[in-house]
TORDOGU-791889 format. One record per atom (N, C-alpha, C): residue number from 1; residue in one letter; atom name; x negated, y, z negated. Coordinates in Angstrom, 1 decimal, decimal comma. Each point is the difference from the previous one (the first is absolute). Example, Ala and Ser with C-alpha at 12.3 -4.5 7.8 and 13.67 -1.06 7.14 Angstrom:
// residues 2
<1 'A' 'N' <-13,2 -5,7 -7,8>>
<1 'A' 'CA' <0,9 1,2 0,0>>
<1 'A' 'C' <-0,9 1,2 0,0>>
<2 'S' 'N' <0,4 1,1 0,7>>
<2 'S' 'CA' <-0,9 1,1 0,0>>
<2 'S' 'C' <0,8 1,1 -0,8>>
***
This chain:
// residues 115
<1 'X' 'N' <-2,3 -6,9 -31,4>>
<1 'X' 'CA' <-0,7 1,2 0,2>>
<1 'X' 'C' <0,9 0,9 1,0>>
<2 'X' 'N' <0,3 0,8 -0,6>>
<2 'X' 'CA' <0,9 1,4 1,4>>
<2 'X' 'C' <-0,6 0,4 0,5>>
<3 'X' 'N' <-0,4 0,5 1,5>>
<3 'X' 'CA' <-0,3 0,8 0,9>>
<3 'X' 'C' <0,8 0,9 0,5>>
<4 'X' 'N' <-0,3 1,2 0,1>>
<4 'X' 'CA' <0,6 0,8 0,9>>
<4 'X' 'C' <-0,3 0,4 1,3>>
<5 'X' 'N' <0,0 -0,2 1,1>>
<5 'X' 'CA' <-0,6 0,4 0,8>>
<5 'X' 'C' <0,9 1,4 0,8>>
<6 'X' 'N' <-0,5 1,2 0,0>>
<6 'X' 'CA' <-0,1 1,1 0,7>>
<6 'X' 'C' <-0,3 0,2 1,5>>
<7 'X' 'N' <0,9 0,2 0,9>>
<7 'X' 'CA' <-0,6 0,7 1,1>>
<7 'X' 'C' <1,0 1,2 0,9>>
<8 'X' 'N' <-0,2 0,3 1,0>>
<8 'X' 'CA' <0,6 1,4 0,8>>
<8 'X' 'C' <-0,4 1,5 -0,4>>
<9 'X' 'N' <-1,1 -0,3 -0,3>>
<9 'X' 'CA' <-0,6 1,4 -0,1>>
<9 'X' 'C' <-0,7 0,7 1,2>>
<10 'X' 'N' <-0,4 1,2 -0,3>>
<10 'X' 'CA' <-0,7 0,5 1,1>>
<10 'X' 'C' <0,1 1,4 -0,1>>
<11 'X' 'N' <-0,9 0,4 1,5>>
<11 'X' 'CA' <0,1 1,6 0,5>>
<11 'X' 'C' <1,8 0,5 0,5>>
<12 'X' 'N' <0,3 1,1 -0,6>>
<12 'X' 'CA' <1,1 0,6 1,2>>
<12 'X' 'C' <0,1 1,2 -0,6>>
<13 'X' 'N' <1,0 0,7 1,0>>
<13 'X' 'CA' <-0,3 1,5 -0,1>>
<13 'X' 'C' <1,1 0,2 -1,2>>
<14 'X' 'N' <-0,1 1,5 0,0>>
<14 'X' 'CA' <0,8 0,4 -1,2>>
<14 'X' 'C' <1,7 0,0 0,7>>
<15 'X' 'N' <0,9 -0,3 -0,3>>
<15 'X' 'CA' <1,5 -0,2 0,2>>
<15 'X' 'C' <0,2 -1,5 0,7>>
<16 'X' 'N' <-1,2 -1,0 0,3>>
<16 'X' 'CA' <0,5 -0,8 0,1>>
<16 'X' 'C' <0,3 -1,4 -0,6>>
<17 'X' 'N' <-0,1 -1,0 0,0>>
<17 'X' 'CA' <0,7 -1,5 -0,6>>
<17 'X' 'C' <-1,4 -1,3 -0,2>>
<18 'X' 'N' <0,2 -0,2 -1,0>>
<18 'X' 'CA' <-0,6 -1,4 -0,7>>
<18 'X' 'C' <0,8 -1,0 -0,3>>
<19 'X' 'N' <-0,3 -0,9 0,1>>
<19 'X' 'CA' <1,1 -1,2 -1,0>>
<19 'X' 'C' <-1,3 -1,1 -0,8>>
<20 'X' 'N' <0,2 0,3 -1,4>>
<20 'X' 'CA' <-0,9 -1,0 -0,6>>
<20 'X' 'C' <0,4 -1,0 0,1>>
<21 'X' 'N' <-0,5 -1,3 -0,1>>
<21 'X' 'CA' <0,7 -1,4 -1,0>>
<21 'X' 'C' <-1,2 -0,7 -0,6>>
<22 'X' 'N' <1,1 -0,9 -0,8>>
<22 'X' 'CA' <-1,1 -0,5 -1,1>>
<22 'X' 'C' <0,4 -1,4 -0,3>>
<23 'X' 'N' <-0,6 -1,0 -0,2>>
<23 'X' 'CA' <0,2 -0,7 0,7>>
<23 'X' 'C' <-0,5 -1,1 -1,1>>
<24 'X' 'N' <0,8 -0,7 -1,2>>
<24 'X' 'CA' <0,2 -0,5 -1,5>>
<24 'X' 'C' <-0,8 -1,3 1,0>>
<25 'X' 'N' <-0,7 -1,0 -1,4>>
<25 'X' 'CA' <0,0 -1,5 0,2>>
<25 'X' 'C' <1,2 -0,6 -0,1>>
<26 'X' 'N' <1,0 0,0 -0,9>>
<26 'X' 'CA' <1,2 -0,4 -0,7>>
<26 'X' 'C' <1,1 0,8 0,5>>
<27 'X' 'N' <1,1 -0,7 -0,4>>
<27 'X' 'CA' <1,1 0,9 0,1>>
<27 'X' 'C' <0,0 1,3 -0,2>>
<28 'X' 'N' <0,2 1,0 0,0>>
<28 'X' 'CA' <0,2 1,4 -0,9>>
<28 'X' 'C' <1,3 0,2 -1,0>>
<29 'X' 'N' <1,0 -1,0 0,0>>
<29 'X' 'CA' <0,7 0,0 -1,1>>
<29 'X' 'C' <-0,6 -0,3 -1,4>>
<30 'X' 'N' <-0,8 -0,7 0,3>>
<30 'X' 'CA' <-0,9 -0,1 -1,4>>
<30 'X' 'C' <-0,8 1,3 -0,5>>
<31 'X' 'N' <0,0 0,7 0,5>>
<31 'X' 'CA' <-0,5 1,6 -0,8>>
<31 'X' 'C' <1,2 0,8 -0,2>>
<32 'X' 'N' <0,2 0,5 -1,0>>
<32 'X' 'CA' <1,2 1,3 -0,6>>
<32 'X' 'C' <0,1 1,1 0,8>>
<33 'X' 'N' <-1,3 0,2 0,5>>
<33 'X' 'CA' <-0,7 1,5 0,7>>
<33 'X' 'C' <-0,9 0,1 0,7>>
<34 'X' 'N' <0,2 0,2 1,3>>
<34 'X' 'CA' <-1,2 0,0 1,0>>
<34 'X' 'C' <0,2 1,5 0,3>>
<35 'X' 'N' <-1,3 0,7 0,5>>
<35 'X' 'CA' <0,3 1,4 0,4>>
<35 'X' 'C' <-1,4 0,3 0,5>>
<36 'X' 'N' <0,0 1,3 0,7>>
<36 'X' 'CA' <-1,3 0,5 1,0>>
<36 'X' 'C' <-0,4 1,0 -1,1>>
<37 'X' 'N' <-1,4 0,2 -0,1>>
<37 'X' 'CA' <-0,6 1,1 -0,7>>
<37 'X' 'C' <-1,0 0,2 0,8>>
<38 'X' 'N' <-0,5 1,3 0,1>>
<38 'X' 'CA' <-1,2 0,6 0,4>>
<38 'X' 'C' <-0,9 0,7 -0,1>>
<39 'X' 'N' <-1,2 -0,1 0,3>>
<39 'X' 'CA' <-1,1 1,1 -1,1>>
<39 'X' 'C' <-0,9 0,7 1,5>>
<40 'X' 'N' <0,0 1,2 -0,4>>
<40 'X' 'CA' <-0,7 0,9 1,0>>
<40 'X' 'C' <-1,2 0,4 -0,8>>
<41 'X' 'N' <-0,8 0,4 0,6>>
<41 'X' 'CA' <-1,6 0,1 -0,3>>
<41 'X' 'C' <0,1 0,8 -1,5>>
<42 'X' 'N' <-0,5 -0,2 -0,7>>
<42 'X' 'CA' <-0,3 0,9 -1,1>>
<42 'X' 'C' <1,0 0,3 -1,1>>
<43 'X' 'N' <1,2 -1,2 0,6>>
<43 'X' 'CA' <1,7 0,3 -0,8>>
<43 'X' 'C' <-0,2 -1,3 -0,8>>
<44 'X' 'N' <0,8 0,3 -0,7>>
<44 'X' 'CA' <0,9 -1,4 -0,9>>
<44 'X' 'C' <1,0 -0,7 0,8>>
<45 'X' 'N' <-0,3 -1,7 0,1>>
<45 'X' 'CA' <1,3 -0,6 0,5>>
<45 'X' 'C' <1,4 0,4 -0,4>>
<46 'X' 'N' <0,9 0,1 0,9>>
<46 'X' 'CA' <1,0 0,3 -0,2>>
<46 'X' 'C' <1,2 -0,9 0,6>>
<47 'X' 'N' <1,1 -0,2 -1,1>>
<47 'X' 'CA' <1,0 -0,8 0,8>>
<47 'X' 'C' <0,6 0,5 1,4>>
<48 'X' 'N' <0,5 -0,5 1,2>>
<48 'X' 'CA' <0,7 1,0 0,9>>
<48 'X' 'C' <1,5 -0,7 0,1>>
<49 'X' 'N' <0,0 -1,7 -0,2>>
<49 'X' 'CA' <1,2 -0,1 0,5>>
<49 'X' 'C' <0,4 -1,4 -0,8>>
<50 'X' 'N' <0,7 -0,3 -0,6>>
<50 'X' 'CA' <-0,1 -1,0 -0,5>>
<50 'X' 'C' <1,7 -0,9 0,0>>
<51 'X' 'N' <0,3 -1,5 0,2>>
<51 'X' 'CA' <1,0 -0,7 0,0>>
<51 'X' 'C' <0,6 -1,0 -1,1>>
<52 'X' 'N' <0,8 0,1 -0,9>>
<52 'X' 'CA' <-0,3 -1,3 -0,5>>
<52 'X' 'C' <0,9 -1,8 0,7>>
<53 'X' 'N' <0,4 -0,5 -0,7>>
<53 'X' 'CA' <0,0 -1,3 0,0>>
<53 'X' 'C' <1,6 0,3 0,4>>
<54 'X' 'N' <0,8 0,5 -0,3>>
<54 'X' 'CA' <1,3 0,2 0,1>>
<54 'X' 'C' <0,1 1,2 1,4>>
<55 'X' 'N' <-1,2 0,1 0,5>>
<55 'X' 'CA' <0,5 1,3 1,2>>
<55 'X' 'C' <-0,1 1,4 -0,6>>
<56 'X' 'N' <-0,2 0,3 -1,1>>
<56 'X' 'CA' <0,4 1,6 0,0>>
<56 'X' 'C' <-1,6 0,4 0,3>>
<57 'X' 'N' <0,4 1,4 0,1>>
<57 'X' 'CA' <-1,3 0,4 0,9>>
<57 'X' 'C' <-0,3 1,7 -1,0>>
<58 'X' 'N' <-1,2 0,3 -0,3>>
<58 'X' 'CA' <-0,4 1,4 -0,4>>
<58 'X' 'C' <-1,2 0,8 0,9>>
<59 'X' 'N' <-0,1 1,2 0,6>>
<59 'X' 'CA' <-1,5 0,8 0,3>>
<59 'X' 'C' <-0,5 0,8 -1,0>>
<60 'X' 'N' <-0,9 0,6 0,6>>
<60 'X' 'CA' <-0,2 1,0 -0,4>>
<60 'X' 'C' <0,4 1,1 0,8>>
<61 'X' 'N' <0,3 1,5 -0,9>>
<61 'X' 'CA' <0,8 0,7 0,6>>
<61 'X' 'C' <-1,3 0,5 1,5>>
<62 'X' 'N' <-1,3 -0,2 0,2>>
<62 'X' 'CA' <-0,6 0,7 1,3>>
<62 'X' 'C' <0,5 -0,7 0,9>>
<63 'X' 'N' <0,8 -1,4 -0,1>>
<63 'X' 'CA' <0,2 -0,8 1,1>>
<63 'X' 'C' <1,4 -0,4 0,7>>
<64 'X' 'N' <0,5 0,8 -1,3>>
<64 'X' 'CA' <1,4 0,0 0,5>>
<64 'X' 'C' <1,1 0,1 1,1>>
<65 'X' 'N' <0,5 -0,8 0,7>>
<65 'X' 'CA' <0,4 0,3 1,4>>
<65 'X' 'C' <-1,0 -0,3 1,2>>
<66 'X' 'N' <-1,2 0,2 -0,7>>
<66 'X' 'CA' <-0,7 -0,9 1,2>>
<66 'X' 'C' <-0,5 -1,2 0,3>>
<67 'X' 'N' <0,1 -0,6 -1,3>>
<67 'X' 'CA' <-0,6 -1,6 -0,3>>
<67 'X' 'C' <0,9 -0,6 -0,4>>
<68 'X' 'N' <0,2 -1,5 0,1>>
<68 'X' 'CA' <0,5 -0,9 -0,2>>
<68 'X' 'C' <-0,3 -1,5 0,1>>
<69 'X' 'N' <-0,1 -0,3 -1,3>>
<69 'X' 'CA' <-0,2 -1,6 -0,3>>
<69 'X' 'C' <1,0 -0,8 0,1>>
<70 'X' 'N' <-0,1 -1,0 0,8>>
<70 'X' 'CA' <0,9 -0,9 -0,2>>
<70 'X' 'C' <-1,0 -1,5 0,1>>
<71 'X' 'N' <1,1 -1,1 0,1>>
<71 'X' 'CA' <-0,9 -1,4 -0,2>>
<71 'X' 'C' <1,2 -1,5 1,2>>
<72 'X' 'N' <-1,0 -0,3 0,3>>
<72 'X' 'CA' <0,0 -1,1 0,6>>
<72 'X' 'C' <0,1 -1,5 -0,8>>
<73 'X' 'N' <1,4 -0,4 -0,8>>
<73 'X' 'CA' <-0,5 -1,1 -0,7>>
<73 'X' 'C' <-0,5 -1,2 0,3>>
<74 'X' 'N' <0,7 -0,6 0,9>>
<74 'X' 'CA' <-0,3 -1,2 1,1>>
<74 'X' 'C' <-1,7 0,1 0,1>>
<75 'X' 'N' <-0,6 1,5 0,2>>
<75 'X' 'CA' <-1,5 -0,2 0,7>>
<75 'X' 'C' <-0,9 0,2 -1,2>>
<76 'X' 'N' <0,6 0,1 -1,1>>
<76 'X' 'CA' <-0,8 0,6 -1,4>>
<76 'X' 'C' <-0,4 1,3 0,0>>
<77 'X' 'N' <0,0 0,9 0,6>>
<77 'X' 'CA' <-0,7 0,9 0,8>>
<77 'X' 'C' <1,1 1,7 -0,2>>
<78 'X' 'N' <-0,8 0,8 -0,6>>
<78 'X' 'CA' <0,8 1,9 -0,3>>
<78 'X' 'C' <-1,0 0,5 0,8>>
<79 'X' 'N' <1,3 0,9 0,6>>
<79 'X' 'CA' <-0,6 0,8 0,9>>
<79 'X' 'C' <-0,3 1,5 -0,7>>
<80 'X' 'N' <-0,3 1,0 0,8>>
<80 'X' 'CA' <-0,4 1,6 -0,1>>
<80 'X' 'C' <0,2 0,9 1,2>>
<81 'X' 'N' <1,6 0,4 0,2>>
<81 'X' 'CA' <-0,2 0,2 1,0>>
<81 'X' 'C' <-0,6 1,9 0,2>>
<82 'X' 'N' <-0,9 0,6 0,6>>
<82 'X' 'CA' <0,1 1,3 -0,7>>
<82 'X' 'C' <0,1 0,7 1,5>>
<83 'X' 'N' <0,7 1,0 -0,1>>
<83 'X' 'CA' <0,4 1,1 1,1>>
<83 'X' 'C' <-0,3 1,6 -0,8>>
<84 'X' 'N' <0,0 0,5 1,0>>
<84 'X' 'CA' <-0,3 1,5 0,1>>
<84 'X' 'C' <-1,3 -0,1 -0,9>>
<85 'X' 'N' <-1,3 -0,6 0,5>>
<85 'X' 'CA' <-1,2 0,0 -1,2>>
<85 'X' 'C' <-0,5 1,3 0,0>>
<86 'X' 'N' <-0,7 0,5 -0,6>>
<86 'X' 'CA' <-0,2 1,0 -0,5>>
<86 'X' 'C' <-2,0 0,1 -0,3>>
<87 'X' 'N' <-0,9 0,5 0,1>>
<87 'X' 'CA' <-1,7 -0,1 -0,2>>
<87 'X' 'C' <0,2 -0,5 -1,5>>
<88 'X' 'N' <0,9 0,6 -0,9>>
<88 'X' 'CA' <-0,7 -0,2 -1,0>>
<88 'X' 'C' <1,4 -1,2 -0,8>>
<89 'X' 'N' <0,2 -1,2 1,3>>
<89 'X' 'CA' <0,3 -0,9 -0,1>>
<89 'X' 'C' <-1,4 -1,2 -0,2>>
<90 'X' 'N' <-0,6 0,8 0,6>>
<90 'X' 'CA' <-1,6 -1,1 0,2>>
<90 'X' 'C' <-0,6 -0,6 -1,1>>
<91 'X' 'N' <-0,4 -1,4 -0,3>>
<91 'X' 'CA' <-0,2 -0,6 -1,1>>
<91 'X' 'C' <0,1 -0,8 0,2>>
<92 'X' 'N' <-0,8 -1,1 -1,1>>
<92 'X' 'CA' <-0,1 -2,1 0,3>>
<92 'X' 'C' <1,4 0,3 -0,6>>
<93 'X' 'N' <1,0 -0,9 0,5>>
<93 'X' 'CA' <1,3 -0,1 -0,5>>
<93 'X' 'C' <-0,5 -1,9 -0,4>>
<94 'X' 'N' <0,9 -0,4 -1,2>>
<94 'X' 'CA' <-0,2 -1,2 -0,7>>
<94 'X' 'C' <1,3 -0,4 -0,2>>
<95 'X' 'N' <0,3 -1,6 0,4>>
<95 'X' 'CA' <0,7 -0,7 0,1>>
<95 'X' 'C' <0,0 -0,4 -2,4>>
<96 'X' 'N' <0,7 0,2 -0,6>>
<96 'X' 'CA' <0,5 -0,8 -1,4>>
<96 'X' 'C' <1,0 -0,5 -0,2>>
<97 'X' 'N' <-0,4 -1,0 -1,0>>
<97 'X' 'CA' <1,5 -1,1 -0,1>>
<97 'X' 'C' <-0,4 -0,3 -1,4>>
<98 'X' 'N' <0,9 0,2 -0,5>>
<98 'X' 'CA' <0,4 -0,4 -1,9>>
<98 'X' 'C' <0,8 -1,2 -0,3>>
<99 'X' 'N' <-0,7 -0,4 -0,8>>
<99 'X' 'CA' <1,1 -1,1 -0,4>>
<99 'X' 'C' <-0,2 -0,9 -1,5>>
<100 'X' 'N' <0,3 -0,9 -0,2>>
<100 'X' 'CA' <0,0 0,0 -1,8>>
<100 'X' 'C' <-1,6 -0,3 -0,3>>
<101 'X' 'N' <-1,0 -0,5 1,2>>
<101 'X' 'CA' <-1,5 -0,1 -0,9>>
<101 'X' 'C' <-0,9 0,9 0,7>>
<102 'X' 'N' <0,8 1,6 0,2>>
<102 'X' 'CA' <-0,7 0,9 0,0>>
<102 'X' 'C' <0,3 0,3 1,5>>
<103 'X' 'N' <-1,2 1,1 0,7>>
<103 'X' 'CA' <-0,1 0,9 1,3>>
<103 'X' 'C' <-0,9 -0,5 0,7>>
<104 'X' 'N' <0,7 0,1 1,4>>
<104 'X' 'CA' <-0,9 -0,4 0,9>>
<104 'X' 'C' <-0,1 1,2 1,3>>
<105 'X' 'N' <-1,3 0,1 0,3>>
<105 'X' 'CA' <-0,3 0,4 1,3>>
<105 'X' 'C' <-0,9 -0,3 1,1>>
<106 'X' 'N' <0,6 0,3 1,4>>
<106 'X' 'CA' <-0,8 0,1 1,0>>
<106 'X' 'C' <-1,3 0,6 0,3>>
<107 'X' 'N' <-0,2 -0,3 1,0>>
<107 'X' 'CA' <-1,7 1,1 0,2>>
<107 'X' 'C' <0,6 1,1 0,5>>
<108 'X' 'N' <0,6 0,4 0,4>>
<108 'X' 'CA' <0,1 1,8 0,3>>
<108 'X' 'C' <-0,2 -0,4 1,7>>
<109 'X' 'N' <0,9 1,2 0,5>>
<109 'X' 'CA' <0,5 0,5 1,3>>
<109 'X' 'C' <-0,6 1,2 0,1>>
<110 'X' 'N' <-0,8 0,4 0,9>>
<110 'X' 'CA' <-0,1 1,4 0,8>>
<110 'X' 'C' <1,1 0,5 0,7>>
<111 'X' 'N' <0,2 1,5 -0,8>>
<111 'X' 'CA' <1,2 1,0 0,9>>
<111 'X' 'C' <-0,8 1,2 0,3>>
<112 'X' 'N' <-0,4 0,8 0,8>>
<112 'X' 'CA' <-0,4 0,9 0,3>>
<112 'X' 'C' <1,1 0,7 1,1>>
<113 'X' 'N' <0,0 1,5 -0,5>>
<113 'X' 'CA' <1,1 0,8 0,8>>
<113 'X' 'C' <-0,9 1,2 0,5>>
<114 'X' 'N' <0,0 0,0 0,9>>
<114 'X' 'CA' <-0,9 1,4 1,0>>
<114 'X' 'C' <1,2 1,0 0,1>>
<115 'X' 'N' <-0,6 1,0 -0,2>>
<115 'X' 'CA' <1,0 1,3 0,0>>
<115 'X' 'C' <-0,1 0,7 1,5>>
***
C-alpha cells in the first residue's frame, strides 16, 4: 500500500517562501511521475509541478520561476519549493505519484497567501 505523506504548509504573506515535502512509503523510483497539484476553492485540481523517474521536470506556466520540485532519493521524499507566493497561490496543494498499478495521493497541504 503507498502512502504519501504531505507536509510544510501554512500562513505567509504574499512575496514570501514555502517548501512542501512529501514524504513516499517506498522508494520514489518506483513511480514514473510524482508531482504537486492544487485545487483552490471552487476550481478544478490542477497540475503545478511535476518530476519524472529520470529527473526531468515540467510547471505550469503561473509557476514558472518561482517553484521548484526537486526530490530527495535516499529519504523517498519530493519537495515544493515555492517563492515569491502570490494570494492566489492559496490552495490544498497534493502530493501524486503514478506508477504501473495506477495514481496515488496524499491528504492535501494547506497554502494560504495574505495579500
Amino acid at each position: 500500500q503507498v502512502q504519501l505523506v504531505e507536509s510544510g504548509g501554512g500562513l505567509v504573506q504574499a512575496g514570501g517562501s514555502l517548501r512542501l515535502s512529501c514524504a513516499a512509503s517506498g522508494s520514489i523510483l518506483g513511480f514514473n511521475v510524482m508531482g504537486w497539484y492544487r485545487q483552490a476553492p471552487g476550481k478544478q485540481r490542477e497540475l503545478v509541478a511535476a518530476i519524472t523517474i529520470s529527473g526531468s521536470t515540467n510547471y505550469t506556466d503561473s509557476v514558472k520561476g518561482r517553484f521548484t520540485i526537486s526530490r530527495y532519493i535516499a529519504k523517498n521524499t519530493v519537495y515544493l519549493q515555492m517563492n515569491s507566493l502570490k494570494p492566489e497561490d492559496t490552495a490544498v496543494y497534493y502530493c501524486n505519484a503514478q506508477r504501473f498499478d495506477g495514481g496515488y495521493w496524499g491528504q492535501g497541504t494547506q497554502v494560504t497567501v495574505s495579500s
